[in-house]
PyMOL commands that place a pseudoatom at each C-alpha (Angstrom):
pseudoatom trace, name=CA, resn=UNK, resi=1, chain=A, elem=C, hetatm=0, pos=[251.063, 58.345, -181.496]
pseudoatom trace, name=CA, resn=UNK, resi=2, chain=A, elem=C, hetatm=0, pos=[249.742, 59.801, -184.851]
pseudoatom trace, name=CA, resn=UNK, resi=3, chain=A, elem=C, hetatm=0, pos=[246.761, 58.530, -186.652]
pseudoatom trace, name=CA, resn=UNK, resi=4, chain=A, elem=C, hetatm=0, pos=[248.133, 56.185, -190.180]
pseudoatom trace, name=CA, resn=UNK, resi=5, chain=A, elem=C, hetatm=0, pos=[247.725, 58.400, -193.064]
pseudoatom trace, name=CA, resn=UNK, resi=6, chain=A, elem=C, hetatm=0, pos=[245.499, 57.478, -195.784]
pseudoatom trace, name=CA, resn=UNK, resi=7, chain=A, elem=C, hetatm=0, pos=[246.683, 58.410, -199.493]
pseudoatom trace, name=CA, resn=UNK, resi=8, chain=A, elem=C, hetatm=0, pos=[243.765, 59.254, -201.597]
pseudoatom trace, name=CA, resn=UNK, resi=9, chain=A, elem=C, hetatm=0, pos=[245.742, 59.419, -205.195]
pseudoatom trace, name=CA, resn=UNK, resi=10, chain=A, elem=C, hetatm=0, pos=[248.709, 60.048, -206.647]
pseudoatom trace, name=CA, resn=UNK, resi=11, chain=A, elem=C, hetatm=0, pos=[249.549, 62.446, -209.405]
pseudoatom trace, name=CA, resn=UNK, resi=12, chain=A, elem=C, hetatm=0, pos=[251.919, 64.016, -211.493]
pseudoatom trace, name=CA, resn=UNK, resi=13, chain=A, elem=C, hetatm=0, pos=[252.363, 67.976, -212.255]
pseudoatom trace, name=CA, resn=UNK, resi=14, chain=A, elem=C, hetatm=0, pos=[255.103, 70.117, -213.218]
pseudoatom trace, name=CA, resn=UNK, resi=15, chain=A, elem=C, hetatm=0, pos=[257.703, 67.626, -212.289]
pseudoatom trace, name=CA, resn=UNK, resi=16, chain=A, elem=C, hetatm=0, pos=[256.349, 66.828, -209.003]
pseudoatom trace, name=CA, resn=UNK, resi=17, chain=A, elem=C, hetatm=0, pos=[254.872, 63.595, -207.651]
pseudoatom trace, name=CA, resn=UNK, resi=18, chain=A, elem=C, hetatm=0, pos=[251.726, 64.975, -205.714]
pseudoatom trace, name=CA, resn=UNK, resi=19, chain=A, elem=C, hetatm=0, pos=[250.502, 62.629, -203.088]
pseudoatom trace, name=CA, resn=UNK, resi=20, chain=A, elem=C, hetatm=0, pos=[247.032, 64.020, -201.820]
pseudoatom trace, name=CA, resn=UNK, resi=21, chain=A, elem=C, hetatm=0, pos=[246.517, 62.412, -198.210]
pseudoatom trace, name=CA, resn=UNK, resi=22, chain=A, elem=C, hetatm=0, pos=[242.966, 61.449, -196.965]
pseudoatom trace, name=CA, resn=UNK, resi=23, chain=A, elem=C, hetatm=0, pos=[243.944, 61.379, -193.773]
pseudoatom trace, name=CA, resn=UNK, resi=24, chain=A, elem=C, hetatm=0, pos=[246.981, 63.106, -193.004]
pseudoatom trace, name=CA, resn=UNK, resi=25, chain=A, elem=C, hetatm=0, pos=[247.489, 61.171, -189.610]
pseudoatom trace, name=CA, resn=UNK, resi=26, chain=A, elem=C, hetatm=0, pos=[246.207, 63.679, -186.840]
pseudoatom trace, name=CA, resn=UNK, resi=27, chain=A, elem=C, hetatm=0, pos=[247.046, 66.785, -184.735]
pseudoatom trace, name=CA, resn=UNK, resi=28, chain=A, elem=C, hetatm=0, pos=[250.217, 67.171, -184.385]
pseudoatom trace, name=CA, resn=UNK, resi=29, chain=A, elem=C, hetatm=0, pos=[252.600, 65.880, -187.048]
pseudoatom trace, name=CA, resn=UNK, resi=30, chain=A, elem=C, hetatm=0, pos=[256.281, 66.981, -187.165]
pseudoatom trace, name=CA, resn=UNK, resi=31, chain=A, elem=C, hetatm=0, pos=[256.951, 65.039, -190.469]
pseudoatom trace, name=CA, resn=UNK, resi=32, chain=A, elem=C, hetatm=0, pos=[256.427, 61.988, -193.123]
pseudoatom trace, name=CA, resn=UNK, resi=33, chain=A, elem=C, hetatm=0, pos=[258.567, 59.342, -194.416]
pseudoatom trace, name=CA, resn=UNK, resi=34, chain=A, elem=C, hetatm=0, pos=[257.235, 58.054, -197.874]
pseudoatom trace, name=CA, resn=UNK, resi=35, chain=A, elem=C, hetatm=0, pos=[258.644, 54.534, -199.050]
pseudoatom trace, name=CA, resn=UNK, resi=36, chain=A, elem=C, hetatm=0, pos=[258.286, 54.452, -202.865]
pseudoatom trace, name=CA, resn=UNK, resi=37, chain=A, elem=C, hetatm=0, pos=[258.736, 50.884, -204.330]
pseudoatom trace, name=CA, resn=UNK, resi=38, chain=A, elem=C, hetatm=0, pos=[258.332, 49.661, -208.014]
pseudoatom trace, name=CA, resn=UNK, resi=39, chain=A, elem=C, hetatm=0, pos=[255.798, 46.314, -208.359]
pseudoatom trace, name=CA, resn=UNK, resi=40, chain=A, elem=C, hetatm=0, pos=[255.150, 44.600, -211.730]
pseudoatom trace, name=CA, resn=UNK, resi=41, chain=A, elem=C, hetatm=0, pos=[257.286, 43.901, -214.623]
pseudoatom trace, name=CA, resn=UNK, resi=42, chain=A, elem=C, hetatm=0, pos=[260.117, 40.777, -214.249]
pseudoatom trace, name=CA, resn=UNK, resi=43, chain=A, elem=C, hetatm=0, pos=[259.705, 40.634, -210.266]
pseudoatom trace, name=CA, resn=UNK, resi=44, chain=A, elem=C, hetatm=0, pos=[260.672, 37.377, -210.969]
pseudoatom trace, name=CA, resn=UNK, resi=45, chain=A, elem=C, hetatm=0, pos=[264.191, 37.176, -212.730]
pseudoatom trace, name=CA, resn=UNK, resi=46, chain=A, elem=C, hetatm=0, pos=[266.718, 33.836, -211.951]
pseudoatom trace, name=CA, resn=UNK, resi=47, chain=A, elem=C, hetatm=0, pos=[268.632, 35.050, -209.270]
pseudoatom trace, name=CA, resn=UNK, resi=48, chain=A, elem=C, hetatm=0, pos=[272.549, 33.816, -209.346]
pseudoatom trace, name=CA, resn=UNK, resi=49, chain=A, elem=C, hetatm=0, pos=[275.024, 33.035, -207.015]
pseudoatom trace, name=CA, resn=UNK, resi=50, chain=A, elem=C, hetatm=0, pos=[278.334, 34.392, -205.580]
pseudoatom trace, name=CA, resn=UNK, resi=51, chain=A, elem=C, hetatm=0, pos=[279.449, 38.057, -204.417]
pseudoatom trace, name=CA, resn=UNK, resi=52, chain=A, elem=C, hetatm=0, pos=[278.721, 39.377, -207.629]
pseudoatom trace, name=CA, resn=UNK, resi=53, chain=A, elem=C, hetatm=0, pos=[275.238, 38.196, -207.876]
pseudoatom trace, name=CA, resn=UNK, resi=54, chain=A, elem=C, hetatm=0, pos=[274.567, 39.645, -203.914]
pseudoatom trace, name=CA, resn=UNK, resi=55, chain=A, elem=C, hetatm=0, pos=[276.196, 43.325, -205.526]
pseudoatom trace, name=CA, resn=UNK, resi=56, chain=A, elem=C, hetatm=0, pos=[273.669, 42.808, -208.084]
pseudoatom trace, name=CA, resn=UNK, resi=57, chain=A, elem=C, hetatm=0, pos=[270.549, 42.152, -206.320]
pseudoatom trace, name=CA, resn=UNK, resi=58, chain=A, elem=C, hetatm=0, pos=[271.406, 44.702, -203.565]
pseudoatom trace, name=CA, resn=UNK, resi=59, chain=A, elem=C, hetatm=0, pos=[271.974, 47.555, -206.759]
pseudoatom trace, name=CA, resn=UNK, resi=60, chain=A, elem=C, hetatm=0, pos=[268.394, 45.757, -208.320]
pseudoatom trace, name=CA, resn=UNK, resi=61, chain=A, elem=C, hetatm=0, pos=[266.914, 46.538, -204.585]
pseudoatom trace, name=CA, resn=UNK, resi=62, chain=A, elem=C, hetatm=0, pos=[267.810, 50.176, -204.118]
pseudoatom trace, name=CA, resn=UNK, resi=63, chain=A, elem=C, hetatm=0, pos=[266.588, 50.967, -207.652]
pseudoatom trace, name=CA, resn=UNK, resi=64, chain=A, elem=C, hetatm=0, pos=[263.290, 49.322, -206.999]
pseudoatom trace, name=CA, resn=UNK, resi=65, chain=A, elem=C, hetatm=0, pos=[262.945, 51.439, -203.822]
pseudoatom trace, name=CA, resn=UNK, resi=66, chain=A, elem=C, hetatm=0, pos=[263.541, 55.322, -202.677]
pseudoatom trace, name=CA, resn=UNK, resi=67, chain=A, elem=C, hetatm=0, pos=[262.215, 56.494, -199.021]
pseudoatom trace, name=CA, resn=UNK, resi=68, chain=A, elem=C, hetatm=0, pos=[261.702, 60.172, -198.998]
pseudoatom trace, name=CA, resn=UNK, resi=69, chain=A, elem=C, hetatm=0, pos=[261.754, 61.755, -195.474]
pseudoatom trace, name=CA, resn=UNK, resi=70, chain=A, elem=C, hetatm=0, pos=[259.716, 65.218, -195.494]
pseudoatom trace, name=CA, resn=UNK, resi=71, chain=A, elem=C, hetatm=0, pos=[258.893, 67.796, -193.208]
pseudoatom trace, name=CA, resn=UNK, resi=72, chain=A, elem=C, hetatm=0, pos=[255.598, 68.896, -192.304]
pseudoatom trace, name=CA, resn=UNK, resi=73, chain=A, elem=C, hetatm=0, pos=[255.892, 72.077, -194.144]
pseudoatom trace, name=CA, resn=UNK, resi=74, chain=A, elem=C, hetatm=0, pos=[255.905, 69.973, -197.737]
pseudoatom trace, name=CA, resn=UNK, resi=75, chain=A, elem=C, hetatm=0, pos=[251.950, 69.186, -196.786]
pseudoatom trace, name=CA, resn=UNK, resi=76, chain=A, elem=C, hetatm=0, pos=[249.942, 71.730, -198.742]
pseudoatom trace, name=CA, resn=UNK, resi=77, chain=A, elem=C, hetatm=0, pos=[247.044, 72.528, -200.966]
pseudoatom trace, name=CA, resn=UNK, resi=78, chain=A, elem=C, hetatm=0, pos=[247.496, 72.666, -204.929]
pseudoatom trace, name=CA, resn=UNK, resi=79, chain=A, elem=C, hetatm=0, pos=[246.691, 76.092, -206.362]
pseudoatom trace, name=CA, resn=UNK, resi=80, chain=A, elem=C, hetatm=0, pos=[245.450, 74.574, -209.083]
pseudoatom trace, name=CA, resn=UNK, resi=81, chain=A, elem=C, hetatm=0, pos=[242.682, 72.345, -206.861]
pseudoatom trace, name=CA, resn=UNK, resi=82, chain=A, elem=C, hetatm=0, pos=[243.794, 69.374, -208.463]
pseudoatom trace, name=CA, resn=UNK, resi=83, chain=A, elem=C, hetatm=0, pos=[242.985, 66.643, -205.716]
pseudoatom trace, name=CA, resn=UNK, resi=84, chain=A, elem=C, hetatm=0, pos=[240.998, 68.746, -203.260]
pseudoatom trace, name=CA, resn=UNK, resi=85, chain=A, elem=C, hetatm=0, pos=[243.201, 67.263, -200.593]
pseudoatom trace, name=CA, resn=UNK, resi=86, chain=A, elem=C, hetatm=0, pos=[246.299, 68.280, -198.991]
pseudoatom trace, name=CA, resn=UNK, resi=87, chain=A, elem=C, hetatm=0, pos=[249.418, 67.070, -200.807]
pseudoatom trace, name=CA, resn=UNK, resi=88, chain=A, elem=C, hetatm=0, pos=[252.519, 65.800, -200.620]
pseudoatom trace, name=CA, resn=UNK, resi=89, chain=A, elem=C, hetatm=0, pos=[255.628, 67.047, -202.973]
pseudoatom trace, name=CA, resn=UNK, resi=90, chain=A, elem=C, hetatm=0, pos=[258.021, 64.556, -204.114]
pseudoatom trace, name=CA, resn=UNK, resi=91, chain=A, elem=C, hetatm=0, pos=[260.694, 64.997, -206.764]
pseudoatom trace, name=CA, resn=UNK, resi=92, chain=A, elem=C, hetatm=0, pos=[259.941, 63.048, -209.906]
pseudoatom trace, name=CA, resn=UNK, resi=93, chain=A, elem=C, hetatm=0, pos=[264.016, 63.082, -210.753]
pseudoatom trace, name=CA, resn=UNK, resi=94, chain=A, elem=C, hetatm=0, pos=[264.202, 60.725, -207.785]
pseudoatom trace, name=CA, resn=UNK, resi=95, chain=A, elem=C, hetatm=0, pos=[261.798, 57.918, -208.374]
pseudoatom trace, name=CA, resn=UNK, resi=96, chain=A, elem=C, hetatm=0, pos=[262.981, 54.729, -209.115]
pseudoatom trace, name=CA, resn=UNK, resi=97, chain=A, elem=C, hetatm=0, pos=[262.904, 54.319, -212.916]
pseudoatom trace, name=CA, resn=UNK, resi=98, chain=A, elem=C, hetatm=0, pos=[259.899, 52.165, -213.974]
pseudoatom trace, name=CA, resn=UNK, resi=99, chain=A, elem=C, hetatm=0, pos=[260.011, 50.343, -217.300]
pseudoatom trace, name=CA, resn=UNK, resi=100, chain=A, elem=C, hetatm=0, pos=[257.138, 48.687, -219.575]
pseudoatom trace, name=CA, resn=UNK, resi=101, chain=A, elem=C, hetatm=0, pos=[254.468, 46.952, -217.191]
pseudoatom trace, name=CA, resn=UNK, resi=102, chain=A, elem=C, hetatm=0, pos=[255.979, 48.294, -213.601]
pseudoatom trace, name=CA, resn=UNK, resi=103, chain=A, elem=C, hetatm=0, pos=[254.050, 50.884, -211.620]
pseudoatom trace, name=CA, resn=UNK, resi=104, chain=A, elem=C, hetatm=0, pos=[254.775, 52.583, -208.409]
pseudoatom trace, name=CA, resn=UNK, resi=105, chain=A, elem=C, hetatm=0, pos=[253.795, 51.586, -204.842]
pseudoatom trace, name=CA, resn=UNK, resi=106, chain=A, elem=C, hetatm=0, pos=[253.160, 54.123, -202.302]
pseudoatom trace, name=CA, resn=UNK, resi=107, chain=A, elem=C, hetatm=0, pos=[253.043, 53.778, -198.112]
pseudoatom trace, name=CA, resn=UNK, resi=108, chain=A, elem=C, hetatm=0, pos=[253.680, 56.299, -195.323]
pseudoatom trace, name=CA, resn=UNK, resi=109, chain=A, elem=C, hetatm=0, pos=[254.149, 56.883, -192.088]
pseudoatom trace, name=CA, resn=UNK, resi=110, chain=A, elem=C, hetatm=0, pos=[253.564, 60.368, -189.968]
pseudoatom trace, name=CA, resn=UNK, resi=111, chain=A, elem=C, hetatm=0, pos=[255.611, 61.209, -186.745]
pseudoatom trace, name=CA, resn=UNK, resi=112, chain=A, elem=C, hetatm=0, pos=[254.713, 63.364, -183.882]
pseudoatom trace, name=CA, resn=UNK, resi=113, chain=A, elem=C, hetatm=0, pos=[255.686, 64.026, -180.170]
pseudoatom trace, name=CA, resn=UNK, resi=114, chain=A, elem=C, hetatm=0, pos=[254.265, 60.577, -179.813]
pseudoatom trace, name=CA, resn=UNK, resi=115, chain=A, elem=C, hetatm=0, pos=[256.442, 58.592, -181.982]
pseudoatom trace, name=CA, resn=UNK, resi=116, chain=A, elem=C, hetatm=0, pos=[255.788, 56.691, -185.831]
pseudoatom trace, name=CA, resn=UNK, resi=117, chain=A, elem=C, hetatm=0, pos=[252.364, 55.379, -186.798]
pseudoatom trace, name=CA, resn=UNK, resi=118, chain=A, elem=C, hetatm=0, pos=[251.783, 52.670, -188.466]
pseudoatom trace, name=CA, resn=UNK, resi=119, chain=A, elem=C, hetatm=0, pos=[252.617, 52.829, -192.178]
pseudoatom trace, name=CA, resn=UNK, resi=120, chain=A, elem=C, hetatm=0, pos=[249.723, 53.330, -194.283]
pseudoatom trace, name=CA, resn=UNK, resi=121, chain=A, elem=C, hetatm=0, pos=[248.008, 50.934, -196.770]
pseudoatom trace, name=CA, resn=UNK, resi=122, chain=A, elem=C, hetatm=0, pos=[249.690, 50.323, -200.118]
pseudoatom trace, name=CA, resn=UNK, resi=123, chain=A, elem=C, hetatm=0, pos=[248.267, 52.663, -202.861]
pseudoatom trace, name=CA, resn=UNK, resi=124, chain=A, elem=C, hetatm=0, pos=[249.418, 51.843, -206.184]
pseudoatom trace, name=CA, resn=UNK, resi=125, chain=A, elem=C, hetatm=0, pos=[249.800, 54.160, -209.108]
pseudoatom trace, name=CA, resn=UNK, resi=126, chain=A, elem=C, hetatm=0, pos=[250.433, 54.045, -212.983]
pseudoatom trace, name=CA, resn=UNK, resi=127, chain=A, elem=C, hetatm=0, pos=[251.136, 58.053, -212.725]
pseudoatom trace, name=CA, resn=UNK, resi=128, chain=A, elem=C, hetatm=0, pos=[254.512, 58.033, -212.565]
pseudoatom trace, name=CA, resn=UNK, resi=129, chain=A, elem=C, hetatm=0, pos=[255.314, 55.408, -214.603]
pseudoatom trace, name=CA, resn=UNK, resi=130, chain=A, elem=C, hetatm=0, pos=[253.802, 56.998, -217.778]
pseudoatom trace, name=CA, resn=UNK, resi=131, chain=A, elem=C, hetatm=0, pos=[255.944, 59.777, -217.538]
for i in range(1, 131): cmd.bond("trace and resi %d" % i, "trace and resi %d" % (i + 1))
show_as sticks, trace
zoom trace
C-alpha cells in the first residue's frame, strides 16, 4: 500500500492548478485521484423541502466538488522551479467556481500494486479562487 501524499502548496500558472506534493506517496505509484472541494462562503444556506429542493442540493453538491483522477505521468517538475517539488497538473477550466469568501480544499490519494492509501490531509488554498 502506498505511503499518503503530502501536498506542500498549491498554485496557479498558465491556466494550470499546480499541486507540488511533499511526499508523493512512495515507490511505486500507478496514479492519483485529487478531490477538489470549495469551503467558506454561505456553507450554511436554509435548505428546503421536496424533489425539487433534493435536485437542488445534489446540483449545489457537484459544483462544490470535482475529483480529478490522474496518471502518474502528470507528476513532474516545473521548468520554471516554481515550488521545488514535483507537481501535479490540474485544469483550472474544471474547478468548481468559487465566489467572494470561498477557497478551495485539496486531498489525495496515490494507488499502486498495493491498493489506495489513505487520503491525504486537507490543504486549503486561496490560489484558485483569486483567479
Amino acid at each position: 500500500v502506498p505511503q499518503v501524499p503530502k501536498i506542500a502548496s498549491v498554485r496557479m500558472r498558465h491556466g494550470s492548478v499546480l499541486i507540488a506534493l511533499a511526499h508523493t506517496g512512495g515507490v511505486g505509484v500507478k496514479a492519483y485521484s485529487v478531490v477538489v472541494q470549495k469551503t467558506g462562503g454561505d456553507d450554511h444556506q436554509e435548505q428546503g423541502h421536496g424533489e425539487e429542493s433534493r435536485r437542488d442540493s445534489k446540483a449545489s453538491a457537484e459544483s462544490r466538488a470535482a475529483t480529478f483522477d490522474l496518471p502518474r505521468s502528470n507528476l513532474a517538475v516545473a521548468a520554471d522551479g516554481g515550488s521545488g517539488f514535483a507537481e501535479l497538473s490540474l485544469p483550472f477550466d474544471a474547478m468548481p467556481l468559487a465566489g467572494q469568501g470561498e477557497r478551495h480544499m485539496f486531498q489525495l490519494e496515490a494507488t499502486n500494486a498495493g491498493g489506495w492509501s489513505e487520503r491525504s490531509k486537507p490543504f486549503e488554498s486561496w490560489a484558485v479562487a483569486r483567479q
